[in-house]
N, C-alpha and C positions, 0 to 999 in steps of 0.2 A: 842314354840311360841317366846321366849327370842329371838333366832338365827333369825329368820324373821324382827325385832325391831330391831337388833342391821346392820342387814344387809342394812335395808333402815334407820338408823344415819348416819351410814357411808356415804352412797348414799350421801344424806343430804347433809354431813358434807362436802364432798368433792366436791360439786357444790355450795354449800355458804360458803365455808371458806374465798373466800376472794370477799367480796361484791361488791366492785369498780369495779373488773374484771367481776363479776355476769352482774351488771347493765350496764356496757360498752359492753358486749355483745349483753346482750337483744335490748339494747337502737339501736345495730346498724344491728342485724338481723329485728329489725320493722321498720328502716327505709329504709331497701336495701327493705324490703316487700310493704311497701307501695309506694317507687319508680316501683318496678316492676307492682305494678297495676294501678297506674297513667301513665305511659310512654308508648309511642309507642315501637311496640317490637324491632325496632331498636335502642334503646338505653339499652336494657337489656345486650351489652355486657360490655357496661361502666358500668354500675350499677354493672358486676362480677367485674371487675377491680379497684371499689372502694369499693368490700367487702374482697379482697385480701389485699389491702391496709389498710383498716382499721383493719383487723385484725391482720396484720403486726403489725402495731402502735401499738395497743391494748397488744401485747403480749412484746412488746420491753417497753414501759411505767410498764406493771404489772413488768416486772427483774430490772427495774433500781428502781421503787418504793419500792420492796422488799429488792432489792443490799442495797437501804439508809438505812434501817429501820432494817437490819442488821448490818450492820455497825455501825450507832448509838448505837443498842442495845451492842453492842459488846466494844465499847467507856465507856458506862457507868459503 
């Protein structure tokens, strides 16, 4: 049973280690979702194109926020 518990921490552990990146996802998969059911379905391709984009952004913000926060630690 231990191996089962330790399998879904890990899980866990690897989808909330880093919170900011957690919630800057969710924050923009519910808003590309709730764009997609308010809008006619011709704006659904801009609605991909700005979850491409934001996930871009999302993922260049988490390496530079990281890159600091390493380096700092690395400073001290």
């Amino acid at each position: 049973m231990t191996v089962i518990a330790d399998v879904f921490k890990e899980i866990f552990s690897m989808f909330v280690a880093d919170v900011w990146l957690t919630l800057a996802v969710l924050v923009l998969v519910l808003s590309i979702a709730i764009g997609i059911y308010s809008t006619p379905s011709s704006m659904h391709l801009l609605l991909g194109f700005t979850m491409l984009a934001g996930c871009l952004l999302i993922i260049v913000a988490a390496t530079v926020r990281n890159t600091r926060r390493m380096k700092r630690q690395k400073d001290q």
